[in-house]
N, C-alpha and C positions, 0 to 999 in steps of 0.2 A: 396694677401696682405689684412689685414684688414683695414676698415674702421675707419679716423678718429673718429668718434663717436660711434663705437665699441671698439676702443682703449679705450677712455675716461671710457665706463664703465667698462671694464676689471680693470684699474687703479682706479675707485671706488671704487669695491668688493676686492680692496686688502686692502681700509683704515679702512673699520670695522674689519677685521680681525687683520691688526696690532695695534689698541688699543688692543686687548688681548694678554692675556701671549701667546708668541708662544708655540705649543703642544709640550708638555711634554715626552719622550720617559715610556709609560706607562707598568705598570705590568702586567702579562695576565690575571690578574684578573678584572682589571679596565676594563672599557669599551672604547673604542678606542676616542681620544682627537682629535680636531680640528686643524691642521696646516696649515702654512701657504702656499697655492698653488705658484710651479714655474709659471715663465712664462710662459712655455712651454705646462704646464697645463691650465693656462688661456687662451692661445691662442685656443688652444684646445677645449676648453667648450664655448667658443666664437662663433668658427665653426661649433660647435656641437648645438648650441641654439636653444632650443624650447619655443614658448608659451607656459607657462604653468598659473593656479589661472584662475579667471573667470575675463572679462574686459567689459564696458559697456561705451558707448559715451551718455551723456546730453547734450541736445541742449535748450538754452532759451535767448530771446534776442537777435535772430540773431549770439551769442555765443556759444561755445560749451566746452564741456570739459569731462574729464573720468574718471571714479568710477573702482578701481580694487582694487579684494580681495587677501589680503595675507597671509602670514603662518610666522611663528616666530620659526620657525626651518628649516633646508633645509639642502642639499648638494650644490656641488660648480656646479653644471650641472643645478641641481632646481634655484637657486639664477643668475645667467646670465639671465637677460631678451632676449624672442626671439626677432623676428625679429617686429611681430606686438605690443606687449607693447614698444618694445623701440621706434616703432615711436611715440608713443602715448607719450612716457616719452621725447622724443627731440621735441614737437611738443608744449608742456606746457612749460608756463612763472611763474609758483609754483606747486611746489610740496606737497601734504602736507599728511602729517601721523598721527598717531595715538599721538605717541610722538617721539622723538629724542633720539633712543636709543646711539647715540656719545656721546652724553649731560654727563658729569657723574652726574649733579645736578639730572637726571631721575633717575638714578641706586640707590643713596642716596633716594630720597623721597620715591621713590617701597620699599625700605627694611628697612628704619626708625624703629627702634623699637617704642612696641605700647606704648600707655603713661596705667599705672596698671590697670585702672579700666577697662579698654577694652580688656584687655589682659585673655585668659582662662591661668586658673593657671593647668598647665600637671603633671600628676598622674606621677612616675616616672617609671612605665611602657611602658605609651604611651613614653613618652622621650627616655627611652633605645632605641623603636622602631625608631624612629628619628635618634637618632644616629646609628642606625646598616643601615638605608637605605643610610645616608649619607657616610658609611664608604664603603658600596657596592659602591657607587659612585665614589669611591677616593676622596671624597670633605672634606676637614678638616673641624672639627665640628667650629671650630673655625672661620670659614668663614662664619658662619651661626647662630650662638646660638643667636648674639644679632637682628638678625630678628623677626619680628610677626612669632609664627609657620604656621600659613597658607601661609604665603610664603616662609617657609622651606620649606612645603611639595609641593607646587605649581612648587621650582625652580629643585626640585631632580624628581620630576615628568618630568620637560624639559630635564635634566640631563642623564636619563633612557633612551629617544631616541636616544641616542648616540650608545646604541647598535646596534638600524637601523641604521647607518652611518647618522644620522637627529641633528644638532646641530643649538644651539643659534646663533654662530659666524655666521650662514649664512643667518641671519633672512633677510627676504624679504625689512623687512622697513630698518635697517642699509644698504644695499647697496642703496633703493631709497635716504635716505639721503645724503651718500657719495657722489652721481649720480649729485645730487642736486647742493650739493657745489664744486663740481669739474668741473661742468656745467657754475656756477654762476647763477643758476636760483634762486628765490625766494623758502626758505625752509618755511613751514608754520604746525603748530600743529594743530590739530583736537581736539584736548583735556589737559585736566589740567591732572599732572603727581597725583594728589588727588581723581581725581574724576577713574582713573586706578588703584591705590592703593583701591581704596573703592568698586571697582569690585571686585575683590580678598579677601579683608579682611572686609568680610562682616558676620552680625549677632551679636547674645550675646554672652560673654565669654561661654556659655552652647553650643551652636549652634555653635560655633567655633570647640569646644571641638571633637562634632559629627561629621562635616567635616573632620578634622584631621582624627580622626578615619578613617571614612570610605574610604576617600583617601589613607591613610596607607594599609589598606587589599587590593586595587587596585594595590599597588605596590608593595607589597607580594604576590600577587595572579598573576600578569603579567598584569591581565587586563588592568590596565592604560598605559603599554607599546602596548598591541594590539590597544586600541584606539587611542592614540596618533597615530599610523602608520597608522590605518583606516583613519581618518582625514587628516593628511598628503599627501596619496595616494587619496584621495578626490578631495584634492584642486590641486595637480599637473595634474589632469584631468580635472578640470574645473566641478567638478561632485556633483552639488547643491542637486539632488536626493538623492543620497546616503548619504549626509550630512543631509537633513531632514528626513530620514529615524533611523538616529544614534541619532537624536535628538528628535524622536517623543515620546519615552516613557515617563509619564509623569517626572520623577526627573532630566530627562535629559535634557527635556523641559525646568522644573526651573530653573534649569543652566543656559541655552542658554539664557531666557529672563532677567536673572539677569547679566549675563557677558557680554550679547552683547544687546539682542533687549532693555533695560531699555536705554542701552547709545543712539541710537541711533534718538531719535527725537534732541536731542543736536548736533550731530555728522552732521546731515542733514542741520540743521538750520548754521551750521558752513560752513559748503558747500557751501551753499544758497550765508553766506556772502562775501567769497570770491572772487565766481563766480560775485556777484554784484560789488567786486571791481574792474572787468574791464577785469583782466588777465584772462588769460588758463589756468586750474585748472585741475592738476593730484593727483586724491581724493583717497589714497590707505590706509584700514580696513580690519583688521582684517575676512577673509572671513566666519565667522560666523555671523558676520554682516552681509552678504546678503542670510541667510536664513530665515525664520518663518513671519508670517505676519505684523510683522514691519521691514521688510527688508529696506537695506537702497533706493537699486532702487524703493521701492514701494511707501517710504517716498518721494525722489523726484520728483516722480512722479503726487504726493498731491499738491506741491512746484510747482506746473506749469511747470516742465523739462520734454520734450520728451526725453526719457531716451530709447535706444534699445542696446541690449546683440552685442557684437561684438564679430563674429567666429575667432577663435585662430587655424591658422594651428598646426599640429605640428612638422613640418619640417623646416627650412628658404626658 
């Protein structure tokens, strides 16, 4: 029989899933859709739970609390916390993320279209290409045109993991959330849903232009679906190495510092404040956040926090 608080998160990871459209009976051309798991499947993946992402305990002030990196795509096996995060997740009096992907106020700010003078004006070649990856997606262009194009090509790029059986609906922080309020623990944000949008749609209308671009050939060429599943298959290992190794070439570099290490002296200092309010603090980012030399554990670390890696069986 499972465990009361194995039930509870079972019955979390079905609330981020039912705010989506339930999946779709798709063409064989699509890439296979997200649905929604029986019970019998959740009980299943329950029993089956392994650690997976990287997890770290802070201690300062006689308090303590836990820093864990996570991934914004998953399966329904990856998205079940094992056995050591979830004590770590029933053990904290706030949880706090990145942002609130239940929120739909989040979904709205991320895809805001841009106001003109920010916006690159697209050749209507690069745009055909646009729409021909969206239509490989199954995604109606219509669900997408009044977006910034950089997160057109941002969301058909998470879109594309669906091939790997890796979807949005399983993302690590929508079930910490759900976990959260189903819990009645304190939910708490890491960041402004602005200062995430500006991770993403960053640069000149020119420099926009270029990304577009070159993100495009990644997903015509596959490459961005190999990488995406390299990263993925990274972080369900807890495998920091290999993540700094994918991020060490210089352009890749600039990526990592602009999407993750730029955020992160905010992200820490957010930490900091939390922690100072008193509670148990389950601090979950994006686990490119804890690579490169403003990682976030090395940031806390500055902060006065005895911060050490906690080993992740991978069995229960």
């Amino acid at each position: 029989m499972l465990r009361p608080a194995r039930l509870s998160v079972l019955t979390a990871l079905c609330l981020p899933l039912a705010l989506c459209a339930p999946g779709l009976t798709a063409e064989p051309t699509c890439p296979p859709s997200a649905v929604m798991p029986t019970p019998e499947q959740l009980q299943e993946a329950a029993r089956n739970a392994r650690d997976r992402g990287a997890l770290w305990r802070f201690e300062r002030d006689s308090r303590h609390g836990y820093l864990y990196g996570t991934i914004h795509i998953a399966n329904l096996d990856w998205a079940m916390p094992g056995p050591t995060v979830g004590r770590a997740l029933r053990e904290a009096e706030t949880v706090a993320i990145e942002a609130d992907p239940g929120d739909p106020a989040t979904g709205a700010g991320i895809a805001a279209p841009q106001k003109p003078h920010e916006a690159p004006s697209l050749p209507a070649a690069l745009l055909d290409r646009l729409r021909g990856q969206a239509a490989r997606a199954c995604e109606p262009w219509d669900t997408l045109e009044s977006m910034p194009p950089l997160m057109i090509v941002t969301r058909l790029t998470l879109l594309d993991a669906r091939w790997d059986g890796l979807h949005t609906n399983y993302s690590i922080e929508a079930v910490l959330a759900a976990f959260a309020r189903r819990t009645s623990k304190n939910l708490a944000l890491l960041e402004t849903v602005a200062i995430q949008r500006a991770a993403i749609i960053a640069g000149s209308p020119a420099e926009q232009m270029l990304e577009i671009d070159r993100r495009l050939v990644a997903l015509e060429n596959g490459s961005a679906r190999q990488a995406m599943a390299a990263i993925a298959n990274a972080w369900a290992q807890g495998d920091l190495d290999t993540l700094r190794r994918l991020f060490a070439p210089p352009e890749a570099r600039g990526t990592l510092d602009r999407m993750a290490g730029a955020r992160n002296p905010a992200i820490a200092s957010r930490i900091d404040e939390l922690h100072r309010g008193g509670q148990r603090v389950f601090a979950a980012a994006g686990i490119l956040h804890m690579v490169g030399d403003g990682a976030l554990q090395k940031l806390l670390a500055e902060r006065g926090f005895k911060i050490e890696r906690v080993p992740l069986g991978r069995r229960p």
